[in-house]
N, C-alpha and C positions, 0 to 999 in steps of 0.2 A: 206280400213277399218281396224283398231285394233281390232284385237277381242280381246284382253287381256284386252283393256279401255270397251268392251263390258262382260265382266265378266270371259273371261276363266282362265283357272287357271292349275295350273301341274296336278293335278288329272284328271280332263277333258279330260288335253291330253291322257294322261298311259288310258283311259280308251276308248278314238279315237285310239289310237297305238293295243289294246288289239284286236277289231275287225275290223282294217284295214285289208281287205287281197289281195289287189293291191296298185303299186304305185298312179294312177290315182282317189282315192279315196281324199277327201279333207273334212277338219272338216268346220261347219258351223252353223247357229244359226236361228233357227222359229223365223224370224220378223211377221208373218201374214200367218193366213190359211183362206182357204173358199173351201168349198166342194171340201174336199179333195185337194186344190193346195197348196203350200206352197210358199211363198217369202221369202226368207233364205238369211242370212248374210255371204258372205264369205270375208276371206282376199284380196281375186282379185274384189271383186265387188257382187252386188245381184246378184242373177237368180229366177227363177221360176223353181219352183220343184213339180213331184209328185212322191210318192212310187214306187219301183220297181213291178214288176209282183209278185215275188216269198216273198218279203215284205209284198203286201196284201191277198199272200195266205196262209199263215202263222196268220196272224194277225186274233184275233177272236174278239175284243171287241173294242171299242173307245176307249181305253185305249193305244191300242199297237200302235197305229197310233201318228204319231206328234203331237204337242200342240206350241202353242205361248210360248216360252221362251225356248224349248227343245234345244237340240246339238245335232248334226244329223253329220251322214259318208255320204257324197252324192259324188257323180259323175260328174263335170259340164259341161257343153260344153257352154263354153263362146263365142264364135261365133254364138249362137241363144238366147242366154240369158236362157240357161233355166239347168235343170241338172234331175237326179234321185237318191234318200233315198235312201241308202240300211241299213240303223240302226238307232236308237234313243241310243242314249248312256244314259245311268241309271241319273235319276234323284236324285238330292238332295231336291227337294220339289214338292210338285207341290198340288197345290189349285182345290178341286173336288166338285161337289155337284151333285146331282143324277139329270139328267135330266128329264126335264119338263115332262108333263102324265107319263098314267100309265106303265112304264116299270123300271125296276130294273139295270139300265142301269148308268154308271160313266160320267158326263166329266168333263173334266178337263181343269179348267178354264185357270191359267197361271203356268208354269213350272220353275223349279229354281228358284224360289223368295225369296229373303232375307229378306226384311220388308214388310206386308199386309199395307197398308194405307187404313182403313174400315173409308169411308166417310159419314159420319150421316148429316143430316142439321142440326139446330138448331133453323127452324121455328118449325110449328103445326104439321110438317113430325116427329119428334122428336121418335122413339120407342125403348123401353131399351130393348126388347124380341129379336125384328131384332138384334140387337146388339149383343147379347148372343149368337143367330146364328152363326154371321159373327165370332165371337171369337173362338167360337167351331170349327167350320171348318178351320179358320187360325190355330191352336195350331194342328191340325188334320194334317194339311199339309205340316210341318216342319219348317214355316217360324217363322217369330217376328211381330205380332200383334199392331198395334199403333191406336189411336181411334181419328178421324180425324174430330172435330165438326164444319163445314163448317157455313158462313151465320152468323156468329155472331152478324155482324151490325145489322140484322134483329131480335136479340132474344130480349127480355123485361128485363129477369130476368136469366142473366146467369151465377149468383153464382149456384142459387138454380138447372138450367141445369146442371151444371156442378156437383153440390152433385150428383144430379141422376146418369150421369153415370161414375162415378168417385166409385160408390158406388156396380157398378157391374162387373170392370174393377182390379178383383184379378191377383195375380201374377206380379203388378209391371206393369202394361199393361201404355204407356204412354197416358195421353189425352191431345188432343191439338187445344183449339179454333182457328179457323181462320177465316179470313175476306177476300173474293178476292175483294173485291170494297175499303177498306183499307189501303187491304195489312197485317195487324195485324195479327201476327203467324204464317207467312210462317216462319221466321228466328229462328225457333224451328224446324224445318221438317229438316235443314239443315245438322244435326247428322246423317240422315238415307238415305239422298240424299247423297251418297259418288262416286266418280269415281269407275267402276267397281262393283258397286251394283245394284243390281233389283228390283225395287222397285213394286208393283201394285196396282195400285188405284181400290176399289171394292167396292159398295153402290150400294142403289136401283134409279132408275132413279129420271134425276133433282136436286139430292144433289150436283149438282157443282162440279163434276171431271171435266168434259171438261174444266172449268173455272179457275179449280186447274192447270192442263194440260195447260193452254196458258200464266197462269201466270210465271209457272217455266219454259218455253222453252223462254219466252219474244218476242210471236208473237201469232197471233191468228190461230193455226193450225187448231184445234177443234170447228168447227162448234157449238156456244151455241145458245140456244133460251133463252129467257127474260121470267118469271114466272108472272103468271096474277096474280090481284091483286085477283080472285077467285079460283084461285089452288095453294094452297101452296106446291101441291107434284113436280110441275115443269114437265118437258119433256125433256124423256132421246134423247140426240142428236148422240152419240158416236153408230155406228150400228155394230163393231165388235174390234175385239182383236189385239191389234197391240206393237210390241216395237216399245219404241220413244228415240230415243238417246239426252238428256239434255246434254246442253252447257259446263257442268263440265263433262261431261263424263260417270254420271249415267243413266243407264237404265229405262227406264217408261212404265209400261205397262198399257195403258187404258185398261176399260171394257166397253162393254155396260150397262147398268141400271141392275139390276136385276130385275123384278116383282115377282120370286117364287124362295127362297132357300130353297130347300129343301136337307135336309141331307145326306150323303153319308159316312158310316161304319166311325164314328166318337168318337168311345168308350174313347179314351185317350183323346181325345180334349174335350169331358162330364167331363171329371176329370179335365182337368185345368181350364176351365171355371167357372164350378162349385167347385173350390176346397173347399170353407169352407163348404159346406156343404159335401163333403167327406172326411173331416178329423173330422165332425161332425159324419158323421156314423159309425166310426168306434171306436167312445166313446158310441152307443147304447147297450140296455143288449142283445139283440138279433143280430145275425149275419146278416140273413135276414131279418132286421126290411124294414117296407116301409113307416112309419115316419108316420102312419096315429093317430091309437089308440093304438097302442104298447104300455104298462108299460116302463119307462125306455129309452124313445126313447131320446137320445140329440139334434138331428134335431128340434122335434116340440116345448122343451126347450128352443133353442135358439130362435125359433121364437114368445113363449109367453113370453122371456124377452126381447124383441126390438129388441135381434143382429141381426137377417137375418128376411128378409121378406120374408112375405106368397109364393108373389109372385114369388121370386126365385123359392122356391119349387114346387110351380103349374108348372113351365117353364122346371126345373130341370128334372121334376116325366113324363111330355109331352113329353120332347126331349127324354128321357130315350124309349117311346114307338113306338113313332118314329124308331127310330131305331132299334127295336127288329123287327119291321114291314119290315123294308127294308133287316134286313139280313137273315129274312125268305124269301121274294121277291130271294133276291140275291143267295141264294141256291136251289132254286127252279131252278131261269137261268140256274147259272151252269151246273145243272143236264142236263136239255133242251140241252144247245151248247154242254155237253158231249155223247149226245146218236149222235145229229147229226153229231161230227166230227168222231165218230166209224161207223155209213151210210153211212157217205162220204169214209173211209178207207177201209170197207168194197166192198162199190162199186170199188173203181179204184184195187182191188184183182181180183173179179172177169172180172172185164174188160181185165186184163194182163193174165188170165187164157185163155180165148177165143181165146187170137191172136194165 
């Protein structure tokens, strides 16, 4: 295997050389995890890997743990196929959203990614708000953002699809219909499919990644199912997170469907999502205006002279609460895993007093 056609790069290394502290240490790559195991890329071949001991007891949150696209210091033993973590080397991106119920808790969906590909359909599934989401959270995550409008064949009217979200896709964001029964506008994806880059396909279930995924690899890896002519939301097929090494040498990373994105400390990716309206608040006569009845507000201006819709702002002023909700959640946590890893330090004191 090349890891170098799998994206490493001199920093990566300086940054594997930094916490190597044995020769028998070796760099490698999160192809796939599942409760806790990882299948990892290395120059000599896969292995199957879990964390060290002293790795997960150290580790406090789903965060410090590996993710699909990470670069890991593992140990291998190529005679049983398998190895052990001992680091995650520092990430340049990585795509997060707060996990499912009620807990205030990270994960993080793919690591290192260089272009998001957020796959929309372009049947009755069609929603500009999901989309807002997905943007918020790509710009959130380090990566470059591309708006991926799948199903073309299947739309009616896909000028006026495409005003829509062409009209909420600030910053230059690319939109790109495509057609997998076609073929039409895959040869536009081709800019961001490069040797050596990472790509991740990420949409809510049925929007045709898998489909995207067997088109670009020119075989049918990914298991798809066929949409009834009664559900246009389709069924997600893809059941976890995997890189997929493309025939030029770019990296793929499917996802499963999403059903629930919910946010995750998102603050600067609210600013480039939403940026006309933050370059709108900041021509308000109020500092703190909240665009509602303020005198002087330029936000609710623009939107009684056509420039920005309503709806933006309803979505805008939602996610904004959103998130003030989770980073009160999330310091609440903190506090919680801080009393108990001072119980736990506490305990093992008085345990070495006794012997």
């Amino acid at each position: 295997m090349n890891l170098v056609t799998m994206g490493l790069t001199d920093k990566i290394l300086n940054d594997f050389n930094t916490v190597k502290t044995s020769d028998d240490l070796i760099i490698g790559r999160v192809a796939l995890e599942h409760k806790r195991m990882y299948r990892v890329w290395t120059e000599q071949g896969e292995v199957l890997c879990e964390v060290s001991g002293k790795f997960s007891f150290q580790s406090h949150t789903r965060e410090d743990f590996p993710a699909v696209g990470d670069w890991v210091s593992l140990k291998p033993r190529f005679d049983e196929g398998r190895g052990t973590i001992y680091a995650v080397l520092p990430r340049k991106s990585k795509f997060s959203r707060k996990s499912a119920g009620d807990t205030a808790e990270e994960q993080i969906v793919a690591a290192n990614v260089d272009t998001v590909l957020l796959v929309n359909s372009l049947n009755e599934n069609l929603n500009l708000r999901r989309i807002e989401r997905y943007l918020l959270l790509t710009w959130e995550s380090g990566a470059n953002p591309v708006i991926v409008l799948s199903k073309a064949d299947l739309c009616q009217d896909i000028t006026a699809r495409l005003a829509e979200v062409e009209a909420i896709a600030y910053g230059g964001v690319p939109v790109i219909p495509i057609s997998s029964e076609t073929m039409s506008g895959f040869e536009k994806l081709e800019d961001f499919l490069r040797p050596g880059k990472t790509v991740a396909l990420l949409g809510s279930s049925g929007v045709g990644k898998s489909t995207i995924t067997n088109r670009l690899l020119g075989e049918e890896k990914q298991l798809v199912q066929e949409i009834r002519e009664d559900d246009a939301k389709g069924r997600h097929t893809t059941t976890h997170r995997e890189l997929i090494l493309l025939p030029n040498g770019c990296i793929l990373i499917d996802t499963p469907g999403m059903r629930e994105l919910q946010l995750w400390e998102s603050a600067d990716g609210l600013m480039e999502t939403f940026s006309e309206i933050e370059e709108l608040s900041s021509q308000c006569r109020f500092r703190d205006c909240k665009h509602k009845d303020e005198p002087g507000c330029a936000v609710v201006k623009a939107i009684e002279d056509g420039f920005v819709e309503a709806d933006r702002l309803f979505s805008y002023n939602k996610l904004q609460k959103e998130l003030a909700f989770i980073e009160r959640k999330a310091d609440k946590r903190a506090q919680s895993e801080e009393r108990k890893q001072w119980k736990q330090i506490n305990k093992q004191m008085k345990q070495r007093k006794s012997r």
